[in-house]
Backbone atoms as SQL, in Angstrom:
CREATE TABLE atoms (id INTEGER PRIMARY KEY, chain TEXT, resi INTEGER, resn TEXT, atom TEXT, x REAL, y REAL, z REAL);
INSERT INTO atoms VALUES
  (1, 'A', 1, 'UNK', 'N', 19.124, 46.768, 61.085),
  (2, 'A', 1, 'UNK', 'CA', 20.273, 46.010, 61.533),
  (3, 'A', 1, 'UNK', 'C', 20.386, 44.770, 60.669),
  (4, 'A', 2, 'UNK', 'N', 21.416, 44.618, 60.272),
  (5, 'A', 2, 'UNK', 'CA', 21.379, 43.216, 59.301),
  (6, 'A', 2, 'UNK', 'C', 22.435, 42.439, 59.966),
  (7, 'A', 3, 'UNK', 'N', 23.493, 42.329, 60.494),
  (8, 'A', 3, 'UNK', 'CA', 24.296, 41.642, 61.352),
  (9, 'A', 3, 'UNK', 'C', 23.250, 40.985, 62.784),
  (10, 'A', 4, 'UNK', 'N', 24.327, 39.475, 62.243),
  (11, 'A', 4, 'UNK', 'CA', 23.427, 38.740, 63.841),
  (12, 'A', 4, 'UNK', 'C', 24.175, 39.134, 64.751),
  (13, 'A', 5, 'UNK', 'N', 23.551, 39.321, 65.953),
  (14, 'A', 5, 'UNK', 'CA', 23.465, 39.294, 66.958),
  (15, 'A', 5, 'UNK', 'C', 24.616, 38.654, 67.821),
  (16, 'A', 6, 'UNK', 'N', 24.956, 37.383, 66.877),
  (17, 'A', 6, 'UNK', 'CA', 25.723, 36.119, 67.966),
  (18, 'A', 6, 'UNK', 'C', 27.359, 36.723, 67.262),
  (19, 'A', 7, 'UNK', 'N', 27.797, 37.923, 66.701),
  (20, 'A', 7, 'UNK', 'CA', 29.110, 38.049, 66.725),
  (21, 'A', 7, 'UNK', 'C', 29.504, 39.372, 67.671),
  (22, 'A', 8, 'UNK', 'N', 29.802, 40.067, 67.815),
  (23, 'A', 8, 'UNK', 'CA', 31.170, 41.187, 68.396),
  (24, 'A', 8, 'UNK', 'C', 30.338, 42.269, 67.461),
  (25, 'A', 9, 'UNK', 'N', 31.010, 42.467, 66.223),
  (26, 'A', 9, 'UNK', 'CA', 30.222, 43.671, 66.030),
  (27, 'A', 9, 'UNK', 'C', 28.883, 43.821, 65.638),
  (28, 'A', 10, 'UNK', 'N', 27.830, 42.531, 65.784),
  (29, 'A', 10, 'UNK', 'CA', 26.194, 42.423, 65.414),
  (30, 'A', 10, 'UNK', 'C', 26.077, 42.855, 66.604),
  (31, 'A', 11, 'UNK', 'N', 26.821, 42.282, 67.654),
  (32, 'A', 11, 'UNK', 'CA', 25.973, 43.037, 69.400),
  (33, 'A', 11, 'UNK', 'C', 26.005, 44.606, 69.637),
  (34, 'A', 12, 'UNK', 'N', 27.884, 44.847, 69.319),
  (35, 'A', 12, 'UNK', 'CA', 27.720, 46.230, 69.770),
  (36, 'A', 12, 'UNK', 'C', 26.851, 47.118, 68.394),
  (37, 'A', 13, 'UNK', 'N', 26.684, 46.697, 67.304),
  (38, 'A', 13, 'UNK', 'CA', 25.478, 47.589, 66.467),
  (39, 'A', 13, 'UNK', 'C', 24.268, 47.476, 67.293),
  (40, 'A', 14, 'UNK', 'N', 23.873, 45.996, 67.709),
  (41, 'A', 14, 'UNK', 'CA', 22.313, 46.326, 68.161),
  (42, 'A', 14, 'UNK', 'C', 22.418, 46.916, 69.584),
  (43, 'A', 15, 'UNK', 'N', 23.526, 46.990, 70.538),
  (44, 'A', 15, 'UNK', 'CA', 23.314, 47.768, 71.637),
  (45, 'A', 15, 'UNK', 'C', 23.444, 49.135, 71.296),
  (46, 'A', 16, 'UNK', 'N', 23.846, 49.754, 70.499),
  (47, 'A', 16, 'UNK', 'CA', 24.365, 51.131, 70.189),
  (48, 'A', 16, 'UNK', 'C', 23.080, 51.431, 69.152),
  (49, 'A', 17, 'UNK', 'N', 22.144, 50.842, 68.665),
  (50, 'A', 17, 'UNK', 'CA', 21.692, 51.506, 67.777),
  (51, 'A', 17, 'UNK', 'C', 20.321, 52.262, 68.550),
  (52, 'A', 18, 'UNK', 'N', 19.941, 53.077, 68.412),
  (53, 'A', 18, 'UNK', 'CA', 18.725, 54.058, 68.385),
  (54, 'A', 18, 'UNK', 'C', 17.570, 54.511, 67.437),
  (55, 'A', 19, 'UNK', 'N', 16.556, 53.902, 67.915),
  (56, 'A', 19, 'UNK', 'CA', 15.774, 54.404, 66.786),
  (57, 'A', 19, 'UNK', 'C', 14.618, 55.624, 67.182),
  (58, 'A', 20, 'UNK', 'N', 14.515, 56.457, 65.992),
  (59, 'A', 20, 'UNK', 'CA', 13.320, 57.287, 66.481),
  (60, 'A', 20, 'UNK', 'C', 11.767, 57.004, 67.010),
  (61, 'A', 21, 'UNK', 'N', 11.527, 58.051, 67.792),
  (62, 'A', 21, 'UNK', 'CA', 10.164, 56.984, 68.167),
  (63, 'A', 21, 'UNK', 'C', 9.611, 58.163, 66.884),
  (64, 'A', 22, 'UNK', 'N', 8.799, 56.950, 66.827),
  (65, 'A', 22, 'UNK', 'CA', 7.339, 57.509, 65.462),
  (66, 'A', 22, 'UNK', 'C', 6.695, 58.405, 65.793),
  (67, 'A', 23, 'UNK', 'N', 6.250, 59.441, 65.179),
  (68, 'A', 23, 'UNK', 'CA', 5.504, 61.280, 65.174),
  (69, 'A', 23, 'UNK', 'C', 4.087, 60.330, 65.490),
  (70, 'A', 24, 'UNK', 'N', 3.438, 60.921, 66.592),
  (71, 'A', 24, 'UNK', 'CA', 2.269, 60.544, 66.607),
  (72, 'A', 24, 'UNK', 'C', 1.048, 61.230, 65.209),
  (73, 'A', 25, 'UNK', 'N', 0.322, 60.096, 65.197),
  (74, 'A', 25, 'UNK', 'CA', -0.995, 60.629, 63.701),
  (75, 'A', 25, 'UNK', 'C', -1.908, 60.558, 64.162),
  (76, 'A', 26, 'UNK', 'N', -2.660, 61.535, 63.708),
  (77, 'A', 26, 'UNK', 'CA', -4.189, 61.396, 63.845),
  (78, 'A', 26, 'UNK', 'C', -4.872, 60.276, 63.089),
  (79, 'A', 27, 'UNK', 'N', -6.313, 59.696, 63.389),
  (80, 'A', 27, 'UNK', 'CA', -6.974, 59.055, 62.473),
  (81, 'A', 27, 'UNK', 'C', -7.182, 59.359, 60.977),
  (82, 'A', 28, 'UNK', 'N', -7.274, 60.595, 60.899),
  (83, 'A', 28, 'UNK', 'CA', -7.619, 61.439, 59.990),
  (84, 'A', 28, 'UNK', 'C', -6.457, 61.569, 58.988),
  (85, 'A', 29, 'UNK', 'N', -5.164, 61.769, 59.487),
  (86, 'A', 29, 'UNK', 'CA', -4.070, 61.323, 58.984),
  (87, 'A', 29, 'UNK', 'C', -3.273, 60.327, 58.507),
  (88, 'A', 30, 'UNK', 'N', -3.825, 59.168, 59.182),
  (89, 'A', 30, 'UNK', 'CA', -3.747, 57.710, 59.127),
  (90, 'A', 30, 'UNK', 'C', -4.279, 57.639, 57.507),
  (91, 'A', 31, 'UNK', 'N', -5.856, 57.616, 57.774),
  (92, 'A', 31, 'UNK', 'CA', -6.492, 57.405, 56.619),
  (93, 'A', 31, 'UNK', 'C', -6.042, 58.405, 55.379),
  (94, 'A', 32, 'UNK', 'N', -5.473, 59.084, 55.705),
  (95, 'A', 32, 'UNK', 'CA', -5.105, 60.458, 54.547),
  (96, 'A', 32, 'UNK', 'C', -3.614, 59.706, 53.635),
  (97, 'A', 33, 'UNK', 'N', -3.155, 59.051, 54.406),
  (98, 'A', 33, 'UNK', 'CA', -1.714, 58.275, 53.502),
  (99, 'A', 33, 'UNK', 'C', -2.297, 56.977, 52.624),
  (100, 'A', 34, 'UNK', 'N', -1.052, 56.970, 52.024),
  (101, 'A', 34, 'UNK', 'CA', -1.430, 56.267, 50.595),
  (102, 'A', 34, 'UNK', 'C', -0.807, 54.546, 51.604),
  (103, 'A', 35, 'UNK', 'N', -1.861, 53.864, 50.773),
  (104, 'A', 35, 'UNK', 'CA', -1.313, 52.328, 51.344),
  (105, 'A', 35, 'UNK', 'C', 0.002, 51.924, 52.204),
  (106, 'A', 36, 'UNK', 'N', 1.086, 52.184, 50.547),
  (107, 'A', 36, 'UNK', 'CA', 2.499, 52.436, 51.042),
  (108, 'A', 36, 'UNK', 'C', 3.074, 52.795, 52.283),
  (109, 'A', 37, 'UNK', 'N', 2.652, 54.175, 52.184),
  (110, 'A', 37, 'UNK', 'CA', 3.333, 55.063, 53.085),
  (111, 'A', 37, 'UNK', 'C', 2.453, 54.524, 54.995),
  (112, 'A', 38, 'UNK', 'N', 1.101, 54.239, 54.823),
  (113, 'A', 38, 'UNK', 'CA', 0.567, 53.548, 55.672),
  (114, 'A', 38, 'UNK', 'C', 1.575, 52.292, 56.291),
  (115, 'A', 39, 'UNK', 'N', 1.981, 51.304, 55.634),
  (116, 'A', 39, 'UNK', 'CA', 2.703, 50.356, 55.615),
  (117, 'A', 39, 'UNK', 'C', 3.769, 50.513, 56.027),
  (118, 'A', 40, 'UNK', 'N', 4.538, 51.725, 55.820),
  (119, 'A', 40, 'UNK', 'CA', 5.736, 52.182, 56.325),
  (120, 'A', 40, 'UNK', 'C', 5.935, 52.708, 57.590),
  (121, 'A', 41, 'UNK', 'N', 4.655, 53.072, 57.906),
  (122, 'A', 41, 'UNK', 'CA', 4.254, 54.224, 59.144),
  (123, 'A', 41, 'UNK', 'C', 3.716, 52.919, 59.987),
  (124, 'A', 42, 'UNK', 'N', 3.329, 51.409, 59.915),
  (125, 'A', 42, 'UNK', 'CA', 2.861, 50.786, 60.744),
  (126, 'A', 42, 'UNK', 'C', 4.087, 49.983, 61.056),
  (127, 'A', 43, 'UNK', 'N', 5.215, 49.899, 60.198),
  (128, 'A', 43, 'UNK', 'CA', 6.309, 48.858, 60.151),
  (129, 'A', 43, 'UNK', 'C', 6.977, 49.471, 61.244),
  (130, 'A', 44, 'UNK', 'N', 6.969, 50.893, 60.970),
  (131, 'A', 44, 'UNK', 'CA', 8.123, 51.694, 62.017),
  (132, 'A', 44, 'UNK', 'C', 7.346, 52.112, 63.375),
  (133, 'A', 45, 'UNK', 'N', 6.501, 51.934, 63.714),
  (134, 'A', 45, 'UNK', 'CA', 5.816, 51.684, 65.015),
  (135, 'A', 45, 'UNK', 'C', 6.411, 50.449, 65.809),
  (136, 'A', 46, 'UNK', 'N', 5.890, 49.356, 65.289),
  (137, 'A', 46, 'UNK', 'CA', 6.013, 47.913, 65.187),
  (138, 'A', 46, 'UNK', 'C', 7.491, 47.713, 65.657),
  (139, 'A', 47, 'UNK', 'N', 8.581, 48.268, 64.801),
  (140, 'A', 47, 'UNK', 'CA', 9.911, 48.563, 65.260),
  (141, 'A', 47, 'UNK', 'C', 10.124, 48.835, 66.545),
  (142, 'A', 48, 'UNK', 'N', 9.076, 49.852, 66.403),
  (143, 'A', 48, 'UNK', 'CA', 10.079, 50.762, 67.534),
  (144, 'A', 48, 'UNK', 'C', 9.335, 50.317, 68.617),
  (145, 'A', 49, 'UNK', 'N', 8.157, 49.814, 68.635),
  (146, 'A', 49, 'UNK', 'CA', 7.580, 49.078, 70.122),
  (147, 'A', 49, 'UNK', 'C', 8.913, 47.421, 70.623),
  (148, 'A', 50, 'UNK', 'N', 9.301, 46.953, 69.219),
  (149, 'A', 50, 'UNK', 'CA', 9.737, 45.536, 69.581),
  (150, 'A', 50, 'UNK', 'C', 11.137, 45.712, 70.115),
  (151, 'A', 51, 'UNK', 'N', 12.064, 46.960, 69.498),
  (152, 'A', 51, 'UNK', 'CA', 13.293, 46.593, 69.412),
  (153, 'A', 51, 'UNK', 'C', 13.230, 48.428, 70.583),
  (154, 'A', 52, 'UNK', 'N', 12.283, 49.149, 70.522),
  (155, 'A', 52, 'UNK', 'CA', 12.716, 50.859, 71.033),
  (156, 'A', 52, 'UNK', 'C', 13.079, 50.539, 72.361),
  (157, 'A', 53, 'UNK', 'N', 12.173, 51.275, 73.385),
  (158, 'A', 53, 'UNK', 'CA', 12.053, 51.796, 74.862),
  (159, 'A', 53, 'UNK', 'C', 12.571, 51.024, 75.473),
  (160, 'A', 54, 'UNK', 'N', 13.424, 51.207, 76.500),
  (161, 'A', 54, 'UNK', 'CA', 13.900, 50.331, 77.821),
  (162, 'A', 54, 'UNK', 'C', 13.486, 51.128, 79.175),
  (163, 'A', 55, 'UNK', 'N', 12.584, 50.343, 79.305),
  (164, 'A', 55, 'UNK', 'CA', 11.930, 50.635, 80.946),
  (165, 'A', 55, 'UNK', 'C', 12.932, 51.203, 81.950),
  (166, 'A', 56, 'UNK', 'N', 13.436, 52.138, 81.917),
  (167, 'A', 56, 'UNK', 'CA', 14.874, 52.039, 83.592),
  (168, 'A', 56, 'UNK', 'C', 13.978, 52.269, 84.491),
  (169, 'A', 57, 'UNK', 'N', 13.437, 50.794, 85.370),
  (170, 'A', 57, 'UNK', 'CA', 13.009, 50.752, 86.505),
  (171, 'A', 57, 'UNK', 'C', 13.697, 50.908, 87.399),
  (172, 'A', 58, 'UNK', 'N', 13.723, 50.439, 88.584),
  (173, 'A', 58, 'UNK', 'CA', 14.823, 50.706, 89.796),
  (174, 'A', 58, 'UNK', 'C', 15.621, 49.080, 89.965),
  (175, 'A', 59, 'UNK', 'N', 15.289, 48.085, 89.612),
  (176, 'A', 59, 'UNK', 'CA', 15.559, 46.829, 89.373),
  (177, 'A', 59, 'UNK', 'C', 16.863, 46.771, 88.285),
  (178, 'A', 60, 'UNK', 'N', 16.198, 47.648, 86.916),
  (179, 'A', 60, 'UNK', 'CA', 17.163, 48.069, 85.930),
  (180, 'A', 60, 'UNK', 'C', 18.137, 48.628, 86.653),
  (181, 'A', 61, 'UNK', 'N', 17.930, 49.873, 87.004),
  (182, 'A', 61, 'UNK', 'CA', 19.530, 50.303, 87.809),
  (183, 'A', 61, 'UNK', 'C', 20.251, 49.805, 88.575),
  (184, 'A', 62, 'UNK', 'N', 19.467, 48.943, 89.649),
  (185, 'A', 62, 'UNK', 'CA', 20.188, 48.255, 90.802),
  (186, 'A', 62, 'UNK', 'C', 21.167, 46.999, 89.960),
  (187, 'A', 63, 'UNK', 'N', 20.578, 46.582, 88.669),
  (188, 'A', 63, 'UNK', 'CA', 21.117, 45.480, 88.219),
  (189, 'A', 63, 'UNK', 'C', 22.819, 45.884, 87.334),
  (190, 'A', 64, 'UNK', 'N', 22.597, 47.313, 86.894),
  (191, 'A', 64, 'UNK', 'CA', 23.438, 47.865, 86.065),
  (192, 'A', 64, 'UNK', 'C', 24.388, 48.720, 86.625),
  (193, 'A', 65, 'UNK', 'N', 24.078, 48.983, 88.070),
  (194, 'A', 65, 'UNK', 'CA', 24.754, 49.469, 88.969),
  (195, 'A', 65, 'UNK', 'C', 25.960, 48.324, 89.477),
  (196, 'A', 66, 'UNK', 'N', 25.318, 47.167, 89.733),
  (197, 'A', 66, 'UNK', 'CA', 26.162, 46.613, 90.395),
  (198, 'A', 66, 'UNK', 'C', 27.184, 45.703, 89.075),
  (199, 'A', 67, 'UNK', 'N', 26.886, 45.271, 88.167),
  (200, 'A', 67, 'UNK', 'CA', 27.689, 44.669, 86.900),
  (201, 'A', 67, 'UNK', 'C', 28.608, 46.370, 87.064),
  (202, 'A', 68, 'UNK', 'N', 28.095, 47.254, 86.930),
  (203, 'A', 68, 'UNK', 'CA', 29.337, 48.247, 86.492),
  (204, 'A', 68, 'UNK', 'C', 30.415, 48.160, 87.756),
  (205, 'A', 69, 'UNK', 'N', 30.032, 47.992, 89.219),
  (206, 'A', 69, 'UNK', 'CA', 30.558, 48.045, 90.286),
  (207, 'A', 69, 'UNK', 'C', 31.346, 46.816, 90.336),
  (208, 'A', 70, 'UNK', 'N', 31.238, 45.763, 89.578),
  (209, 'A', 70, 'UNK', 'CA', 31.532, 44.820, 89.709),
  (210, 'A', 70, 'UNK', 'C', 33.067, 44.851, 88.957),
  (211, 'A', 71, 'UNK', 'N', 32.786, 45.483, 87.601),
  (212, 'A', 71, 'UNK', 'CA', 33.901, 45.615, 86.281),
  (213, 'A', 71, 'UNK', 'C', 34.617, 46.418, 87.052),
  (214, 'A', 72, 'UNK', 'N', 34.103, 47.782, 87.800),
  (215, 'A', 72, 'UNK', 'CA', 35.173, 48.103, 88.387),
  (216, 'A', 72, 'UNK', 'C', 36.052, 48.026, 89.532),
  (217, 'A', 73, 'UNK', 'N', 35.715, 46.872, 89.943),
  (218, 'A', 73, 'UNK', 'CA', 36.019, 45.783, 91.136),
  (219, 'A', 73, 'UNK', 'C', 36.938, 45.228, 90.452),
  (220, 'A', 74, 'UNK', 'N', 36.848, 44.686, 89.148),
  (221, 'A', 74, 'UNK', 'CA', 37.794, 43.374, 88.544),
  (222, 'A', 74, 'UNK', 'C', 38.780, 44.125, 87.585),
  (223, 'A', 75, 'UNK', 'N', 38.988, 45.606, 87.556),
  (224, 'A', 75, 'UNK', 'CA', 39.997, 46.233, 87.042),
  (225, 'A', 75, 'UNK', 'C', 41.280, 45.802, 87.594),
  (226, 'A', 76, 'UNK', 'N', 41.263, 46.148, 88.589),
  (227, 'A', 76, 'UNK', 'CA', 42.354, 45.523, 89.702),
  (228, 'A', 76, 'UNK', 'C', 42.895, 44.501, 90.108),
  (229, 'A', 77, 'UNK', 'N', 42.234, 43.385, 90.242),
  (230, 'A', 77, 'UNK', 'CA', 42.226, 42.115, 90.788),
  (231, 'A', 77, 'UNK', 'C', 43.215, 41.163, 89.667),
  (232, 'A', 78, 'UNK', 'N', 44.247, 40.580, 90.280),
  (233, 'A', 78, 'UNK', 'CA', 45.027, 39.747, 89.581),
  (234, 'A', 78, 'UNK', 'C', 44.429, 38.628, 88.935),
  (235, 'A', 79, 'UNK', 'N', 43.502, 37.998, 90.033),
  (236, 'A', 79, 'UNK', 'CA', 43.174, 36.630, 90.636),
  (237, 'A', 79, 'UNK', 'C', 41.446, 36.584, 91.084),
  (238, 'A', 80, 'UNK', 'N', 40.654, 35.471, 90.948),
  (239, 'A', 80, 'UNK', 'CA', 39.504, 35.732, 91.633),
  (240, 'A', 80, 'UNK', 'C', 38.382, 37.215, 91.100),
  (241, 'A', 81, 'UNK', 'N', 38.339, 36.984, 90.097),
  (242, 'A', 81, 'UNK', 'CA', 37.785, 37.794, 89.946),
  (243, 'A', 81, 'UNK', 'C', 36.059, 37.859, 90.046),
  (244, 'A', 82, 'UNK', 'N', 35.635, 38.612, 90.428),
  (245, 'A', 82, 'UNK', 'CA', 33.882, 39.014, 90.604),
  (246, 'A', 82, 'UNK', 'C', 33.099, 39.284, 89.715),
  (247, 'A', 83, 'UNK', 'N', 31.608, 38.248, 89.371),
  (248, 'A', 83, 'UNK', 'CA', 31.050, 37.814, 88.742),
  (249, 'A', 83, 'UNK', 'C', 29.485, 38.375, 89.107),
  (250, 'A', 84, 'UNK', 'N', 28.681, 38.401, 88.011),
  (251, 'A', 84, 'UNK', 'CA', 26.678, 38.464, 88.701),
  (252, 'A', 84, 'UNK', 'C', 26.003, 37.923, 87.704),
  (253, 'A', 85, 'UNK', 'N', 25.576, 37.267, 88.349),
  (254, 'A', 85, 'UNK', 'CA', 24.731, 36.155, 87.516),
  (255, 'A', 85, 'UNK', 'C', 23.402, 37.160, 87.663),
  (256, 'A', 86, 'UNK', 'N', 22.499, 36.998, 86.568),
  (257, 'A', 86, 'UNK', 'CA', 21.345, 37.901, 86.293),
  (258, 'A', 86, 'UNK', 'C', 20.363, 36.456, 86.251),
  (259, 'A', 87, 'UNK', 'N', 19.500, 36.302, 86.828),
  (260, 'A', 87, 'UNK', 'CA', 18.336, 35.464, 86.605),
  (261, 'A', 87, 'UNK', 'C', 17.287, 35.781, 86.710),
  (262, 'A', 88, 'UNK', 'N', 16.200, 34.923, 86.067),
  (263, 'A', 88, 'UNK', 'CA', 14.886, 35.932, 86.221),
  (264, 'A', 88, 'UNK', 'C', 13.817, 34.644, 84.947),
  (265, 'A', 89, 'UNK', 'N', 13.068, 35.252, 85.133),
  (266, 'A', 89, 'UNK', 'CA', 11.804, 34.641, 84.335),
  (267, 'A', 89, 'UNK', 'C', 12.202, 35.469, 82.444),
  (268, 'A', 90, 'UNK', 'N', 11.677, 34.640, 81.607),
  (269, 'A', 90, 'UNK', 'CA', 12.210, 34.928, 79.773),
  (270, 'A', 90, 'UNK', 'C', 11.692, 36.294, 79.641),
  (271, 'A', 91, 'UNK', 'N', 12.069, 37.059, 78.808),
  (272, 'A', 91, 'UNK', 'CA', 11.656, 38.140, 78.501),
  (273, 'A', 91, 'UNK', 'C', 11.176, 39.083, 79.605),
  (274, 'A', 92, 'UNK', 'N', 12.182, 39.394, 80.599),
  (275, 'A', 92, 'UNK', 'CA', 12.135, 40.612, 81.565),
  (276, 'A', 92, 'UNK', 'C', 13.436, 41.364, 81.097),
  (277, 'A', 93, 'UNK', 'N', 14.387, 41.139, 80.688),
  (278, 'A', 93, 'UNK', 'CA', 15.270, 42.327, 80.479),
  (279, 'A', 93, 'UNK', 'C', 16.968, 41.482, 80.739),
  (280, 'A', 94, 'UNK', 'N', 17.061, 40.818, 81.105),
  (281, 'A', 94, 'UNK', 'CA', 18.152, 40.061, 81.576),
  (282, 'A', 94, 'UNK', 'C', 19.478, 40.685, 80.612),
  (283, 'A', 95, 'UNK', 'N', 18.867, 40.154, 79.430),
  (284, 'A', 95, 'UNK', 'CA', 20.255, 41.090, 78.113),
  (285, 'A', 95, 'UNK', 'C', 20.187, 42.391, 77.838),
  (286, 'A', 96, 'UNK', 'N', 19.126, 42.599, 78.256),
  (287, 'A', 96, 'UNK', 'CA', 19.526, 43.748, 78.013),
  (288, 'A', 96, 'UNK', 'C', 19.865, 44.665, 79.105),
  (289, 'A', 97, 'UNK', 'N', 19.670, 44.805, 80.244),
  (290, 'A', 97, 'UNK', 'CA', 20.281, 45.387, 81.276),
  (291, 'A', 97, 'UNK', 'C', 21.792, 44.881, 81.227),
  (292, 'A', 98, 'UNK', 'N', 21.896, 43.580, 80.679),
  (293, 'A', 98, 'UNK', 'CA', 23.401, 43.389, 80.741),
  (294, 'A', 98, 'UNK', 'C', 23.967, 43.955, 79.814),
  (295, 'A', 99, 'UNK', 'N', 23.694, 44.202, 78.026),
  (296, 'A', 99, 'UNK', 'CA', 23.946, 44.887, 77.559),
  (297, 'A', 99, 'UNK', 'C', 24.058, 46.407, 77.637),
  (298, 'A', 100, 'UNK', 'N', 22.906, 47.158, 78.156),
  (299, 'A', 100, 'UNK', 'CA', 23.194, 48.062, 78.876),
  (300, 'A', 100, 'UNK', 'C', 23.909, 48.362, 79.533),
  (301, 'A', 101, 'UNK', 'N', 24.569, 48.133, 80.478),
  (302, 'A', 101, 'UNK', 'CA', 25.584, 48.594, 81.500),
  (303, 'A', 101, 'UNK', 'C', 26.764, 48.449, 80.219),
  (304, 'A', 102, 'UNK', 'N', 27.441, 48.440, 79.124),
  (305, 'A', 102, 'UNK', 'CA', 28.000, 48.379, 78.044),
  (306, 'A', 102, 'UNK', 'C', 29.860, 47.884, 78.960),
  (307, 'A', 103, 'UNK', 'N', 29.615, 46.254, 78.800),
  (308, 'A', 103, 'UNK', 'CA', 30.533, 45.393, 78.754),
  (309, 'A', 103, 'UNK', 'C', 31.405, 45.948, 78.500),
  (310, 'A', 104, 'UNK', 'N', 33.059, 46.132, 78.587),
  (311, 'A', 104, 'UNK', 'CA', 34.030, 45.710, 77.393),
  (312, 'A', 104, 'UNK', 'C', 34.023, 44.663, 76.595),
  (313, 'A', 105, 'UNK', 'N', 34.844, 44.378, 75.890),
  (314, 'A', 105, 'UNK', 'CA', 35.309, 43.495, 75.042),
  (315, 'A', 105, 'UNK', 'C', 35.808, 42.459, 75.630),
  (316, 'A', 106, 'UNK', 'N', 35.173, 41.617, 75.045),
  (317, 'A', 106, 'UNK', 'CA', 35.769, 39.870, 76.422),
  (318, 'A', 106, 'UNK', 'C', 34.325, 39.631, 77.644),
  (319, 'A', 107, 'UNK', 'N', 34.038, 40.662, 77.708),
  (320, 'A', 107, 'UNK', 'CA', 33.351, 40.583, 79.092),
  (321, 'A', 107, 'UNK', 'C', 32.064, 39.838, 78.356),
  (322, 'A', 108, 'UNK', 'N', 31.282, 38.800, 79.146),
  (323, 'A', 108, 'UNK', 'CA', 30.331, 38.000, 78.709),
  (324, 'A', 108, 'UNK', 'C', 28.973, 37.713, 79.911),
  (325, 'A', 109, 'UNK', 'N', 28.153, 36.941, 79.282),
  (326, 'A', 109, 'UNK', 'CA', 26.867, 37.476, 80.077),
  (327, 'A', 109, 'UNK', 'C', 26.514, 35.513, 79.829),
  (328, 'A', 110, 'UNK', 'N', 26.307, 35.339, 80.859),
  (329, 'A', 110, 'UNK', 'CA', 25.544, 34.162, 81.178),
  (330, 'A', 110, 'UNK', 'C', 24.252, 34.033, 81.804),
  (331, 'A', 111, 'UNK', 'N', 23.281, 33.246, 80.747),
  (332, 'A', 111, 'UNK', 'CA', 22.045, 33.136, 80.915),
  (333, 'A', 111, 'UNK', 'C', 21.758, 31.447, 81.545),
  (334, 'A', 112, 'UNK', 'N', 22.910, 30.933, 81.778),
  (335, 'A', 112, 'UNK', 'CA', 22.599, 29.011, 82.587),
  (336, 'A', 112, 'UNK', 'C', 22.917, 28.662, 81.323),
  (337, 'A', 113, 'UNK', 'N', 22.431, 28.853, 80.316),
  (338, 'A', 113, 'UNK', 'CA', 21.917, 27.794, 78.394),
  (339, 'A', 113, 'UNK', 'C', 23.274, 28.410, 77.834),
  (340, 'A', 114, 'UNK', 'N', 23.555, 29.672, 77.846),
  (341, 'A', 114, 'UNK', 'CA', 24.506, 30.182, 76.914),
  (342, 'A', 114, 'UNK', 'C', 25.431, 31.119, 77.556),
  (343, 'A', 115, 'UNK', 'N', 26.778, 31.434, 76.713),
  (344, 'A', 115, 'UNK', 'CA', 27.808, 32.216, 77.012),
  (345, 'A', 115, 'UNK', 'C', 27.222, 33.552, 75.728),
  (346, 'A', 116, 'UNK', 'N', 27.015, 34.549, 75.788),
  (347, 'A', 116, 'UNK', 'CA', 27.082, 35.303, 74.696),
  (348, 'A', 116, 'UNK', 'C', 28.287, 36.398, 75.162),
  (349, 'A', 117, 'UNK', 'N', 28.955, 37.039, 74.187),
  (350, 'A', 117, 'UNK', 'CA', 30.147, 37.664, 73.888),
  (351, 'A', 117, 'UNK', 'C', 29.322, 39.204, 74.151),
  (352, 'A', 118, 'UNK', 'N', 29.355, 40.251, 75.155),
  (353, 'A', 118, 'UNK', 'CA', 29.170, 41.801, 74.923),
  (354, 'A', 118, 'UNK', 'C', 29.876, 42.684, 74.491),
  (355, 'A', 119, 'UNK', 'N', 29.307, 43.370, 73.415),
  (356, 'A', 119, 'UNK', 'CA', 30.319, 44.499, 73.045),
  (357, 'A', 119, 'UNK', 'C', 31.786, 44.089, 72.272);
């Protein structure tokens, strides 16, 4: 991904993107690759642990359930429209369950500190 994050199309690339999870290796295999290719095979682990898997706990769904229930609450509505604030302790999932439930365009996610733009 080379686009930040903080525009429109850096978000919807990093919510949309997928990466493979890595072929598991043996030790034996490990040691059998050349430096390089070692290096390549530890980078794309590393990847895919920091940026891969999303836990869908039941917290996850209940949270992505109701933002979707919510958007489709505020399809309708002239006036007053319905909001969910996501809070929680740093690094539990907050953006990304909000990213997950996949915003429209306009629709935004407040963390208290910041407005960020989804999708």
């Amino acid at each position: 991904m080379t686009q930040a994050i903080s525009t429109r199309e850096g978000w919807s690339a990093f919510v949309s993107e997928s990466l493979d999870k890595p072929i598991p290796i043996t030790r034996a295999e490990l040691d059998a690759l050349s430096p390089g290719d070692r290096a390549m095979n530890r980078e794309a682990r590393k990847q895919f642990m920091i940026r891969g898997p999303v836990v869908n706990t039941a917290q996850f769904a209940a949270i992505e359930t109701e933002i979707l229930r919510r958007l489709m609450l505020n399809q309708y509505k002239s006036h007053g429209k319905l909001g969910v604030i996501v809070s929680g302790e740093p690094n539990i999932g907050k953006t990304t369950v909000s990213g997950h439930a996949k915003l429209p365009i306009g629709g935004a996610v407040s963390s208290g500190r910041r407005n960020t733009a989804v999708n």
